[in-house]
C-alpha positions as CSV (number, residue, x, y, z in Angstrom):
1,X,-90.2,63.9,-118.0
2,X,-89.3,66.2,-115.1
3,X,-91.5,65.6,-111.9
4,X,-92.8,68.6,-110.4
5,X,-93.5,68.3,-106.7
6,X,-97.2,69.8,-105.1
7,X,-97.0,71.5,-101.6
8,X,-97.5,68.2,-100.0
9,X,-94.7,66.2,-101.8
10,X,-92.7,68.7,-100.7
11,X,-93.1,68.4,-97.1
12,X,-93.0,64.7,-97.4
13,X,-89.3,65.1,-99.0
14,X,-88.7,67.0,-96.4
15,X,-89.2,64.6,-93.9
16,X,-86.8,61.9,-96.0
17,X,-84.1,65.0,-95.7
18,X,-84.1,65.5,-91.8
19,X,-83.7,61.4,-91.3
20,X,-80.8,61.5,-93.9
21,X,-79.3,64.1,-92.2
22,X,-79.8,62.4,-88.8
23,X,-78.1,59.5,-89.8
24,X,-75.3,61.8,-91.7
25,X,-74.8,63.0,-87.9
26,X,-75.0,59.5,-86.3
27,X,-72.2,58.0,-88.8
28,X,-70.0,61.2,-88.6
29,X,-69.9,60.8,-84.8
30,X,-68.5,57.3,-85.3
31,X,-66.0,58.3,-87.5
32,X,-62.4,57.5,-86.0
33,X,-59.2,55.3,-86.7
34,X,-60.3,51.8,-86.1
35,X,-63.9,51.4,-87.2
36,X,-65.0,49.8,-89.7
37,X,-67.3,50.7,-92.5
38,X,-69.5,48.5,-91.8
39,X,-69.9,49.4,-88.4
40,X,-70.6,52.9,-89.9
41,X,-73.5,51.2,-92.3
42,X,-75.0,49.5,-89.3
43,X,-75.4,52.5,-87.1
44,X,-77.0,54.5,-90.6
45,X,-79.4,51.5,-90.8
46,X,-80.1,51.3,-87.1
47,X,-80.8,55.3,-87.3
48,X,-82.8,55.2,-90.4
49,X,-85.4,52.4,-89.4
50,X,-85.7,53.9,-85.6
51,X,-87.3,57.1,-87.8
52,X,-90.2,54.9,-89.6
53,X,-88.0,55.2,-92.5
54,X,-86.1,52.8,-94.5
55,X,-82.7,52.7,-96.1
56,X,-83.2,53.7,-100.1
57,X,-80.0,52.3,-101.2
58,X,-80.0,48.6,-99.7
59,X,-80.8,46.3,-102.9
60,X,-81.3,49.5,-105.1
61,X,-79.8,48.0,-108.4
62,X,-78.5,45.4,-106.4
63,X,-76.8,47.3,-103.8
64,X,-75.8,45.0,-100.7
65,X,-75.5,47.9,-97.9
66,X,-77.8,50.5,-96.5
67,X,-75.0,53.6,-97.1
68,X,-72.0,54.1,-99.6
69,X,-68.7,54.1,-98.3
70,X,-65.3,55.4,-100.2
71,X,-62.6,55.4,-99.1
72,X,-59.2,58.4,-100.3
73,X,-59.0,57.2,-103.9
74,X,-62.5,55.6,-104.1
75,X,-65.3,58.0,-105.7
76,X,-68.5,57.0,-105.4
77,X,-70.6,53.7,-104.2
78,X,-68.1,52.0,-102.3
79,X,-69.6,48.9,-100.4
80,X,-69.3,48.8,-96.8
81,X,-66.9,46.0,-95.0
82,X,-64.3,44.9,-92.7
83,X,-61.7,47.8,-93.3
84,X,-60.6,49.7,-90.6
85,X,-60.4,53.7,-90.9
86,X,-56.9,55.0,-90.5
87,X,-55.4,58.2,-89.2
88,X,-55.3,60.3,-92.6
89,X,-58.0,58.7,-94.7
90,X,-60.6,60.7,-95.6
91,X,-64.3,59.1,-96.1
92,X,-67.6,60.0,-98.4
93,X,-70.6,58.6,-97.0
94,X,-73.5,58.7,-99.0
95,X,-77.1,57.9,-97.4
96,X,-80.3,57.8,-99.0
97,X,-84.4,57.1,-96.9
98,X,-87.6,56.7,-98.1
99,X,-90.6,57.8,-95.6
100,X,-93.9,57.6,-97.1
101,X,-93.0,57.0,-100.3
102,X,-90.3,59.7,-100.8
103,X,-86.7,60.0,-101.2
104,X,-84.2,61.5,-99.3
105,X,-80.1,61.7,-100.4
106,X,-76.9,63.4,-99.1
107,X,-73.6,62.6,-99.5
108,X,-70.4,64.1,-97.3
109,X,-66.8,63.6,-97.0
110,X,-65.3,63.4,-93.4
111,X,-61.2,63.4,-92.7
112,X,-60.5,61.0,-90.2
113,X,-58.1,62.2,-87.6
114,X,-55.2,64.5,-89.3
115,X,-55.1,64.8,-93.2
116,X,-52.4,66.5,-95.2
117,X,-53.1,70.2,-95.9
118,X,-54.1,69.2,-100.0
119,X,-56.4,67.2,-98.5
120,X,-58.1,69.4,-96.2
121,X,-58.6,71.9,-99.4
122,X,-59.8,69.5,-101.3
123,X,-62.6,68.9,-99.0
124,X,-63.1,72.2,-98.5
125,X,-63.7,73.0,-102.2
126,X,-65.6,70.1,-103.1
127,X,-68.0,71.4,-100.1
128,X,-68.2,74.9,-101.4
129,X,-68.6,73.4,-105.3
130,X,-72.2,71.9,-103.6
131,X,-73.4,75.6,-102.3
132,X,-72.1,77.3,-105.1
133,X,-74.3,74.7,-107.5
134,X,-77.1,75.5,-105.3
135,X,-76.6,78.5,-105.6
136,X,-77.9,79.0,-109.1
137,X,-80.9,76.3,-108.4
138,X,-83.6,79.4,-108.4
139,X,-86.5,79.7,-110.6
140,X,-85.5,80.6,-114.2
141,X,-82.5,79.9,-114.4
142,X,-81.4,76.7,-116.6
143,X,-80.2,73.4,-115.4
144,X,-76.7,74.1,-116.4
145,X,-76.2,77.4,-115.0
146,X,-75.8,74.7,-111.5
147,X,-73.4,72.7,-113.5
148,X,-71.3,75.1,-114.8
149,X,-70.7,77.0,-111.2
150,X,-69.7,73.9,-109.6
151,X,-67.4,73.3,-112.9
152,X,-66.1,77.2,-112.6
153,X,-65.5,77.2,-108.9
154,X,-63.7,74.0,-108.7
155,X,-61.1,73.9,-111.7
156,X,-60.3,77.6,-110.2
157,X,-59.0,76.2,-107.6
158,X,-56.8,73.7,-109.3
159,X,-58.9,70.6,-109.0
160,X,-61.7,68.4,-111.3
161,X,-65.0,67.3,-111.6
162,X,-66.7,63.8,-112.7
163,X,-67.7,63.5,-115.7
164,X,-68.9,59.7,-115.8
165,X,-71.6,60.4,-112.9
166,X,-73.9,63.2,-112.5
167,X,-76.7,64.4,-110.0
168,X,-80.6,63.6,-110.4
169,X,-83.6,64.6,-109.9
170,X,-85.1,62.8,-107.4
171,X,-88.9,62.1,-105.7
172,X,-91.0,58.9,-105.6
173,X,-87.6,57.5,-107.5
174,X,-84.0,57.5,-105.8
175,X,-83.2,58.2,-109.7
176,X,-85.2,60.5,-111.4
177,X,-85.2,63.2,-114.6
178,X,-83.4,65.6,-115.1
179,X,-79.5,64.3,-114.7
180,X,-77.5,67.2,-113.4
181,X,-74.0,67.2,-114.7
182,X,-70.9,68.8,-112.4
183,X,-70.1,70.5,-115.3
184,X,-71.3,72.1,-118.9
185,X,-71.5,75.6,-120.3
186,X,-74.2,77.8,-118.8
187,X,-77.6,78.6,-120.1
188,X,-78.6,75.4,-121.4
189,X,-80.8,72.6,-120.2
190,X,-84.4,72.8,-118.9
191,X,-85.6,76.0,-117.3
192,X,-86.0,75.6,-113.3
193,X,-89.3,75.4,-112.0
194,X,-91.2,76.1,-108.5
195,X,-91.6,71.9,-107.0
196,X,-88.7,70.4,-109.2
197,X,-86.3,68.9,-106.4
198,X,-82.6,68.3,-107.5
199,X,-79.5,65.7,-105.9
200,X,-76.8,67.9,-106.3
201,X,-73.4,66.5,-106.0
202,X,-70.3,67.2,-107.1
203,X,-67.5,64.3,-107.3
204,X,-64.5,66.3,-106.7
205,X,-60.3,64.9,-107.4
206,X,-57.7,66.0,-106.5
207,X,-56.2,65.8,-110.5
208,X,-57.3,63.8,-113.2
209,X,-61.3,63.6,-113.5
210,X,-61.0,60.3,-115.0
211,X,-62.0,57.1,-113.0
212,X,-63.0,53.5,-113.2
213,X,-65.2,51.0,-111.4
214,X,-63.6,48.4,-109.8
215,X,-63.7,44.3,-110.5
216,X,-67.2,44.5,-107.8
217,X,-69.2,46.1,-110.2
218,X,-69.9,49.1,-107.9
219,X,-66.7,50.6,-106.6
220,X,-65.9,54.0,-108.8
221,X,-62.2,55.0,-108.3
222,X,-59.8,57.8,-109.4
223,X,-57.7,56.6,-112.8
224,X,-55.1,58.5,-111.1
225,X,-55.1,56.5,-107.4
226,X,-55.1,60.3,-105.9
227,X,-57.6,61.2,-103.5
228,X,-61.3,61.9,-104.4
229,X,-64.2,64.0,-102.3
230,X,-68.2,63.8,-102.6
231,X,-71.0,65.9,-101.5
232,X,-74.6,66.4,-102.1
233,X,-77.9,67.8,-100.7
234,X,-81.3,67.0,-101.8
235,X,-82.2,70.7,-103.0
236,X,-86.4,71.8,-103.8
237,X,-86.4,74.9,-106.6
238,X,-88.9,77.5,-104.9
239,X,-90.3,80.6,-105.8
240,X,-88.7,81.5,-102.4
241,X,-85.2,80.3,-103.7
242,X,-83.5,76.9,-103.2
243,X,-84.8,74.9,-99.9
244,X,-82.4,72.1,-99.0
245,X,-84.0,69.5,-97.5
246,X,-81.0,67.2,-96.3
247,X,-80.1,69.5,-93.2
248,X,-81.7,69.5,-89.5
C-alpha cells in the first residue's frame, strides 16, 4: 500500500530533507585527496545529531555507518573506513535522517580533485537522469513515466542504468511502497497522487548495468570494474508539481 502524506507529514519530511541536505554540504566540503571515508561519515553524523535529528541508515538492516560511501567502481552502500580519497576518484555519498518520526534521503556523487573527461559526463548525466525523473513526478502521470525518462535520457547518452536496485517511496519507513525502477516503459505503474513522496535515484555506469555485491554483504559494484555515479532526492507529488525536499 502506497502512503499518502497529510499537509502536516509533509512539512515534517521537509524538515528530514533540509538536515540531509546540510549534512550533504558538510561532507562535500570535506571532500579532498587524503581523507578518509570515515572521516566523511563522522562529520555526517556530527551534522545530523547537532539538528535534533538522527542518522536513518546506522543499524538499518544491519548497516554499521551513519552514511554510504562508494567509491569509482563501487555502486551503492559502500561502508565507510580507513581509505584515503585520491586525486581522480570520484565518490557517491548517500545520507539518510529521521526528525520526528520522518525520513529524509539523498544521495550525490562528488569528483575529488581532477577526473578524466568520461568521468566528468558521467556525473553530469547521472545528475540530469535525477531531474529529468522528477520531472515526470506530477499528478497523473504513472510511476513509470519517472522511470522510463531517466532510462531514455541516460542510454542516449551512451551510458546504463541499475537494474538490481530501484528508488522507494519513503515516509515513517526509510523503505517504503511503491519501488521506483530507473527504468521500464512508460505509462504503467500506479497513478501519482497529491502527498505520495518518492526516493528517486538513478545508479548510473559508465557501460555494463550489471553489478555484484561484494564478500561484506553490502558493497554493490560494477560487473564491469568501470566507474559507477548515484544520485537521489526525496521528491513530494503535489498538485503544485514535484517539491523536492532534500535541498536548502
Amino acid at each position: 500500500m502506497i502512503n499518502i502524506k497529510s499537509q502536516r507529514e509533509l512539512e515534517f519530511m521537509q524538515k528530514a530533507g533540509r538536515i540531509v541536505a546540510g549534512a550533504h554540504k558538510a561532507v562535500e566540503q570535506a571532500v579532498r585527496p587524503g581523507v578518509t571515508t570515515k572521516e566523511l561519515d563522522k562529520i555526517a553524523e556530527e551534522y545530523i545529531i547537532s539538528q535534533g535529528a538522527k542518522p536513518a541508515f546506522k543499524g538499518l538492516y544491519g548497516f554499521p555507518a551513519s552514511i554510504c560511501t562508494s567509491i569509482n567502481e563501487q555502486v551503492v552502500h559502500g561502508i565507510p573506513g580507513l581509505r584515503k580519497l585520491k586525486n581522480g576518484d570520484i565518490i557517491s555519498i548517500d545520507i539518510g535522517a529521521i526528525i520526528d518520526g520522518y525520513n529524509g534521503d539523498a544521495a550525490r556523487t562528488i569528483a575529488v580533485g581532477e577526473v578524466d573527461d568520461k568521468v566528468k559526463k558521467l556525473l553530469e548525466i547521472a545528475e540530469q537522469s535525477l531531474y529529468e525523473g522528477i520531472k515526470k513526478a506530477v499528478v497523473g502521470n504513472r510511476l513509470s513515466d519517472i522511470s522510463n525518462a531517466i532510462q531514455t535520457f541516460v542510454e542516449s547518452n551512451g551510458f546504463s542504468v541499475v537494474r538490481d536496485f530501484v528508488g522507494h517511496g519513503i515516509g515513517r519507513k526509510m523503505h517504503e511502497e511503491p519501488q521506483v525502477p530507473n527504468f521500464g516503459q512508460p505509462g504503467r505503474g500506479p497513478r501519482l497522487r497529491h502527498g505520495m513522496v518518492l526516493a528517486i535515484e538513478p545508479m548510473v555506469n559508465m557501460e555494463s548495468y550489471e553489478v555484484e555485491t561484494l564478500a561484506d554483504s553490502w558493497t554493490v559494484v560494477t560487473k564491469d570494474g568501470k566507474p559507477s555515479a548515484h544520485f537521489e532526492h526525496t521528491v513530494a507529488v503535489t498538485d503544485d508539481g514535484p517539491q523536492i525536499f532534500t535541498t536548502l
